[in-house]
N, C-alpha and C positions, 0 to 999 in steps of 0.2 A: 623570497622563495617562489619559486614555480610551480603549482599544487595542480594535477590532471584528475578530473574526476571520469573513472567510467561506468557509465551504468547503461542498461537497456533503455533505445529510445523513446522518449515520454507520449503517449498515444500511439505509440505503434500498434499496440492493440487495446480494445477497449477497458478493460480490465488495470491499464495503469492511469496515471494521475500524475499531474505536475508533482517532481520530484523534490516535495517543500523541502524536507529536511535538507538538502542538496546547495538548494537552493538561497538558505541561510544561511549553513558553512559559510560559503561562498561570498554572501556578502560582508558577514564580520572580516573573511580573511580579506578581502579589498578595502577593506577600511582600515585593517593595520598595513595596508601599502603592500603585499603581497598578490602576485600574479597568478588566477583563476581559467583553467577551461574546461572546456568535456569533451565526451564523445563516447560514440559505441564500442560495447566491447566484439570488437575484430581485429584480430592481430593485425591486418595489415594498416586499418582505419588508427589504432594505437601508433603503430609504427611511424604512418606518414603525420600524422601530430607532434610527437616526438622529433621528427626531422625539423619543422618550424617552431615549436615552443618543447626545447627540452627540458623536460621537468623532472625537477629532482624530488618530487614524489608522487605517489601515484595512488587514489585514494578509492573506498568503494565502499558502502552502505549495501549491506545486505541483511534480507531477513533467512529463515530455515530454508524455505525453496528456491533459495539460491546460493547457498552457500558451494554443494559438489560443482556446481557450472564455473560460480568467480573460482574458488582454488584452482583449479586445473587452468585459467584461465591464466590465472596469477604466477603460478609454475610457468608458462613459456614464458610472460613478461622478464620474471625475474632469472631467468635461462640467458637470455639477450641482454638484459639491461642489469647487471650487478649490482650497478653504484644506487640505483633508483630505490628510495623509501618507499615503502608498500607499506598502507595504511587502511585497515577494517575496521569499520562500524558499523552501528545500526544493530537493531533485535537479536541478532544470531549470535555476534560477539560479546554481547552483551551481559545476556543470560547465558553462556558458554565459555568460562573463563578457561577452560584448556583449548580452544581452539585456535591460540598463536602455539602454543608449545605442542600441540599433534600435527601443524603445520610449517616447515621448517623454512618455506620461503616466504612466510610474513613474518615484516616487522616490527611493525607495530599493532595494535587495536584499541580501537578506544570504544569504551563503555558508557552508557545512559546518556547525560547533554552536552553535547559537543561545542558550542556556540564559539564560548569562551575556550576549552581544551584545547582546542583544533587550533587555533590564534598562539595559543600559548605554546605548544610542540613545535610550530613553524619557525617561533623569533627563535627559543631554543635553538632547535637544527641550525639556523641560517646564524646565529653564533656560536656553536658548539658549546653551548653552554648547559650540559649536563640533560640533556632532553628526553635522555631515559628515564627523569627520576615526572617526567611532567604530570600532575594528578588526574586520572580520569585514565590514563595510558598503561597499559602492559607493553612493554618494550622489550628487543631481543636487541643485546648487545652484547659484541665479546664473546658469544657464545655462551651469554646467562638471559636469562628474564628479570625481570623490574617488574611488580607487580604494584602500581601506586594507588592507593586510596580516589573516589569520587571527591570532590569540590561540593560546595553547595551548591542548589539550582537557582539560578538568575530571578531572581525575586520581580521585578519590575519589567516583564517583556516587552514596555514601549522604549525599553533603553538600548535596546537590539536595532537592528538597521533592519528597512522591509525585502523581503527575499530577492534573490536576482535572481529575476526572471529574464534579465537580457543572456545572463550564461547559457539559459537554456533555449530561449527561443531565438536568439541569432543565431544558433548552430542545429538547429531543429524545425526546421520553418513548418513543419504538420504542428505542430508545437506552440507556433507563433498564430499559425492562423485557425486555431481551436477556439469559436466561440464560445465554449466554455473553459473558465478556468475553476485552478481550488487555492481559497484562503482558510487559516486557519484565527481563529481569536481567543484559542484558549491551548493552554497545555496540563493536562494531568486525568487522572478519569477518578474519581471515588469508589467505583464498583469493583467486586471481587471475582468476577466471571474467570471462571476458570481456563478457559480455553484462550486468554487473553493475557497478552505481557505486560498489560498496565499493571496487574496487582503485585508481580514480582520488581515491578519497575519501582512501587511504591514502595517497597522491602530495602530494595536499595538504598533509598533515597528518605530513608527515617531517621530523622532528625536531622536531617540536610536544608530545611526549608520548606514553605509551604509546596506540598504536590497540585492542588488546582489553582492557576492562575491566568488571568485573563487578562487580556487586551482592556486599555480603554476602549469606551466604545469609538470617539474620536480618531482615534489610533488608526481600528480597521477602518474608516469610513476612509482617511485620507490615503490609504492603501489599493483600496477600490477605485477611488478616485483619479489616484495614480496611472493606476492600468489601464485604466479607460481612455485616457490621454495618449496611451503608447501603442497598447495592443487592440484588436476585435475581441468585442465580451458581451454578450446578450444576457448570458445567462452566469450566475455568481456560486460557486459551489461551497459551504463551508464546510469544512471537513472534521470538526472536532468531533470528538467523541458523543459528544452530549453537550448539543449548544443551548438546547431548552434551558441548560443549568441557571441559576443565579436572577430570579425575576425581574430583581430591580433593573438588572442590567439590560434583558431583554426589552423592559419597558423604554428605558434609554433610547438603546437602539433602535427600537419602530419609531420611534418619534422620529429619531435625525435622521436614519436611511430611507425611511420614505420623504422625506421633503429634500434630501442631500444626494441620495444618488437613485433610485426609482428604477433602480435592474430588479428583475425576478430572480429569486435564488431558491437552491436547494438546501436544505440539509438535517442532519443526523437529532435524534430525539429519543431521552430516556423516557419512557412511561412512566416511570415512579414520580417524573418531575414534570408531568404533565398538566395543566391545571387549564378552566375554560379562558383565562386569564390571557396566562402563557400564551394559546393557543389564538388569540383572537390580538396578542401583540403580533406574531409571527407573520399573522394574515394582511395586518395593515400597513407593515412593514414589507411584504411584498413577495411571502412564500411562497412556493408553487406546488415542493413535494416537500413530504420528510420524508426520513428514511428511518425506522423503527428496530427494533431488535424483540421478535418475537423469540427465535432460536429454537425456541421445544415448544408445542401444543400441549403436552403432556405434564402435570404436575410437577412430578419425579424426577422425571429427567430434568425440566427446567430450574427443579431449585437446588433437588439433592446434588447434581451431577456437574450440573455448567453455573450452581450457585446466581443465578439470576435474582433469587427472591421477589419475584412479581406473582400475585397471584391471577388467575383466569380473568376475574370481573376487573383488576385494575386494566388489563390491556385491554379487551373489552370497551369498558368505560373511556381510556385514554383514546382509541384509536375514534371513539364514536365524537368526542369532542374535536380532534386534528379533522375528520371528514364533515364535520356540522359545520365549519367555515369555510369548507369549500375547498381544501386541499388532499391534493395526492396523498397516498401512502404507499411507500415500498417497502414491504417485509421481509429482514433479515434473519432465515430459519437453519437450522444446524441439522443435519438427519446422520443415521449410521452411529451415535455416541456410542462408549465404552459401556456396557453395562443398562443398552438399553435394548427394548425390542423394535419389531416392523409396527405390533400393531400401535406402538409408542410414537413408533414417525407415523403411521397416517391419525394420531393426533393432529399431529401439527399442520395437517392439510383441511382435516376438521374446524379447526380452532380458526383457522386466516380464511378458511370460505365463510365462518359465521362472522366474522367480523368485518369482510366485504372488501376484502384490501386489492389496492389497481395491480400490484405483482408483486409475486412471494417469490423471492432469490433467495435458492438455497444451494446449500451444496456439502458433501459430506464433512465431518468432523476432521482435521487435518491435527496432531497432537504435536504443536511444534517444542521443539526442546525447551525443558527450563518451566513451562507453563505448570499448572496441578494437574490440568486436564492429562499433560505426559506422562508426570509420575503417577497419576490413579491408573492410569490403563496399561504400567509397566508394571505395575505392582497385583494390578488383578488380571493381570495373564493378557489381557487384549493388543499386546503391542509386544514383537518380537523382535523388530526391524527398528535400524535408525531411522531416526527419525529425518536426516539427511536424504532419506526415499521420496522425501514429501518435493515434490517438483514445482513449477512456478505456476502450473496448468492445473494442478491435480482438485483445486478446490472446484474450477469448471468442469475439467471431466469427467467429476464424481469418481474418481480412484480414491482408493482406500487402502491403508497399510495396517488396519487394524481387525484382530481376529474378530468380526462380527457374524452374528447369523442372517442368514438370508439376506446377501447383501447384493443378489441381482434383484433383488425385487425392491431395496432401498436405491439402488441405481438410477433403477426405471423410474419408481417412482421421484426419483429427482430431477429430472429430464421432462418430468410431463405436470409437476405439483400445479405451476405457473399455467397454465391452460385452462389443468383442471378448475380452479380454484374461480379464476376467470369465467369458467361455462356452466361454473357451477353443480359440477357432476355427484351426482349420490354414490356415496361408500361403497355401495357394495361392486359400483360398476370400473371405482379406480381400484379395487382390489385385484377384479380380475384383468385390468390393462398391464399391472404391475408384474403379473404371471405370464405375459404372453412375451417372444421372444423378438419385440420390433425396437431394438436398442438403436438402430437407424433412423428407423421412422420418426421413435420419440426424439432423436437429439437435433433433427432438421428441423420440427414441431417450435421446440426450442427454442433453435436459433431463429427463427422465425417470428415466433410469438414477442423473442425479447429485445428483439431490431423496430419492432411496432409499439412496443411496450415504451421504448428507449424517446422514441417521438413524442409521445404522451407525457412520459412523466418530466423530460428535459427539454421544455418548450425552447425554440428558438427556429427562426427562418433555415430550412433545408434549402441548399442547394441541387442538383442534378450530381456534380458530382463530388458533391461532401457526402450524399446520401451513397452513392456506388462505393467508395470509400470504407465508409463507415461498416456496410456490409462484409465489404472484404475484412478489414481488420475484427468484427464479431467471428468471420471462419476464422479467420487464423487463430484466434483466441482459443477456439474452441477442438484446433487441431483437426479443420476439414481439410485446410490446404498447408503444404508443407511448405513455409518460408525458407527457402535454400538463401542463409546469410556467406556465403562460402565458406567462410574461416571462422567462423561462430560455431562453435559445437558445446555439450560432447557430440557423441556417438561414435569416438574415435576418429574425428575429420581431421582433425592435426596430433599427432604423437611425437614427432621427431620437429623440434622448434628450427630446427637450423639445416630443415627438407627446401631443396630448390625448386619445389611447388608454391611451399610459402615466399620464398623470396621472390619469385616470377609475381604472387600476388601485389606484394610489398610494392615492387616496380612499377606495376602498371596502376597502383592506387595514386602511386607519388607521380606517374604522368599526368594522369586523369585529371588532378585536382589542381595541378599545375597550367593544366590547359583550360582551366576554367578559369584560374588568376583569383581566387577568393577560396574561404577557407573550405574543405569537403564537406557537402549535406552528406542527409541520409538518402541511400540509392531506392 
């Protein structure tokens, strides 16, 4: 089978990350001997791929802030291309089992882990051997649905092949030549954070198999090792949820990663599993930043609301050991919750200026479908709106779909927390910045402070123009400059799929890439 994945291209703005999940599909499906590629979503860049590798299905990984963009997306594909299987996963379909049956041009979707599913639906389809019934799949056949049970989850994930990373970066060369990349060495989270799909994920997945499981350490070393052979990597990103997890293992790993592969790397840490220990393997092993999850300053909000259960002195205590060995911290803060106040967020500006953290990233509470965080704040009146409002920007440009109070002044204040917390300003003077009407001033401040922040906490050699670059992709992230993709929308840029605009695009995509004689980059 021919399998096309489309997704938005990977570092086009700063804000995205090698597309792992994508990326492992991808490799299981080439290892049961089935045909992998990608590309952007633009109808004409679909189209002219479809002319050399016509694929008879067509697949997409979405979370809530992208769901209204792929369907409408999805609707022209399957407007042109009838015969073509249309396949959704990822977060949104996940926790949203009516969104094949409210969407009548998907076929399929598959829910929680895909590895093995995706493999299994393929051989299926490509024998017609009953592929609607495959586990893990909601399937529209005939003009019925097939709603199938999950599988268990893959117990031993050094028995998985390591991601393909050529899918993406031979057809993404920003992509390819990204000194940083992200691996991952764990799958599952233990916490209950509400605003988070891990906990519904574990709901799912009860009595399916263990939820947290881990890479040998061996596993990722020779993963790393791999990349480094093929791709530019200075700098190592892991991206688990909570890599501090599991001591012995962290102990492991400092031992081999500093004497086996000697990158500096970033990554993610639970405070609760924080220990002087923990924290001085990390460092010998070759840490540079973590990245923390403070979320609320505020008691209430942090334990009642987003169920964090850390108290003040553990993060506190935690963040003071992570910086006593000499590493970054970047804090990940939530503001605008469901049922909280302003003076509850300038807690949390409070709490990360006394804790001395190198940059507080925040941005408002985004309730994506399916999470507690959705139903608390559907149920206590603060969400009126689908939650399909939530856009792929909205967590950068501080937008908010939920009835909160005084939410220019949580705005502001999220546009300037990072500064402030940096300059160390007293209370009473971010009170009154948070009152005044420089919604411009602060979001240049912003991108400013977080382009300089960005050098600091993700050491590696800048170029002249990786650094020009890099600035441009922070605007666009942040919605200063308007990326005209031409046949990328919404905003109404295409309504009528079989308009002689699009097909004039169609044409001159399929000259274009022809007269280069190798497959279409990104423009």
């Amino acid at each position: 089978m021919k399998i096309l994945f489309v997704t938005h291209v990977p570092n086009q703005y700063i804000k995205d990350k090698d597309p792992l999940g994508i990326m492992c599909l991808s490799a299981s499906l080439k290892q049961a001997s089935h045909e992998v590629r990608i590309c952007s979503p633009r109808i004409s860049e679909v189209e002219g791929m479809l002319t050399e590798f016509p694929a008879d299905i067509i697949a997409y990984s979405i979370a809530t802030a992208d769901s209204s963009f792929y369907i409408d997306f999805n609707r022209i594909i399957k407007k042109r291309h009838k015969d073509i299987i249309t396949v959704f996963g990822g977060p949104h379909p996940t926790f949203y089992p009516n969104f094949i049956s409210e969407n009548l041009d998907i076929d399929a979707m598959c829910g929680g882990e895909a590895d093995l599913a995706f493999v299994d639906f393929a051989d299926r389809l490509e024998s017609n051997n009953d592929y609607h019934l495959t586990p893990n799949f909601h399937v529209r056949r005939d003009g019925d649905i097939y709603r199938n049970e999950e599988t268990n989850l893959v117990a031993n994930l050094d028995d998985l092949p390591f991601p393909d990373r050529s899918l993406v970066y031979e057809y993404f060369p920003k992509a390819r030549s990204s000194k940083v990349k992200g691996f991952m060495t764990m799958r599952g989270c233990p916490y209950p954070c509400t605003y988070c799909f891990n906990h519904k994920f574990n709901e799912l997945y009860r009595g399916k198999g263990k939820i947290l499981r881990r890479r040998s350490v061996d596993n990722v070393i020779q993963e790393v090792l791999d990349v480094v052979t093929k791709y530019p990597l200075e700098l190592v990103y892991f991206r688990d949820d909570s890599f501090n997890l599991l001591s012995d293992w962290i102990e492991e790993f400092s031992e081999k990663y500093s004497k086996q592969v000697k990158i500096p790397f970033v990554c993610t840490s639970h405070l609760n599993a924080m220990t002087d220990k923990v924290a001085e393997d990390l460092k010998r092993a070759g840490c540079v930043t973590v990245e923390v999850g403070i979320e609320a300053g505020n008691p209430r909000v942090r334990n009642e609301i987003l169920k964090r259960h850390m108290k003040d002195q553990d993060i506190i205590e935690g963040l003071k050991i992570i910086k006593s060995k000499g590493i970054k911290v970047m804090s990940e803060n939530i503001l605008g919750n469901p049922g909280s106040s302003l003076e509850e967020d300038l807690d949390t500006f409070t709490l990360n200026k006394k804790c001395k953290v190198d940059y507080v990233n925040s941005g408002l509470l985004q309730p994506y479908y399916g999470t507690d965080i959705y139903h608390y704040a559907t149920k206590e009146g603060f969400l009126d709106e689908n939650a399909s409002e939530i856009k792929s920007n909205t967590y950068l440009t501080g937008q908010s779909i939920l009835n909160v109070k005084n939410l220019k002044e949580r705005q502001r204040l999220n546009k300037i927390v990072a500064v402030a917390t940096f300059l160390r300003l007293p209370l009473w003077l971010v009170k009154i910045l948070i009152r005044l009407p420089f919604e411009a001033m602060y979001s240049f401040l912003n991108i400013i402070f977080k382009g300089y922040s960005g050098t600091v906490l993700y050491p590696f050699k800048w170029r002249f123009k990786e650094t020009v670059s890099t600035i441009m992709d922070v605007l666009r992230m942040n919605d200063f400059l308007v990326c005209a993709e031409g046949d990328v929308f919404p905003d109404g840029a295409i309504i009528n799929a079989d308009s002689k605009l699009l097909d004039k695009q169609i044409d001159e995509y399929r000259k274009k890439s022809n007269s280069k004689n190798q497959e279409p980059s990104i423009m």
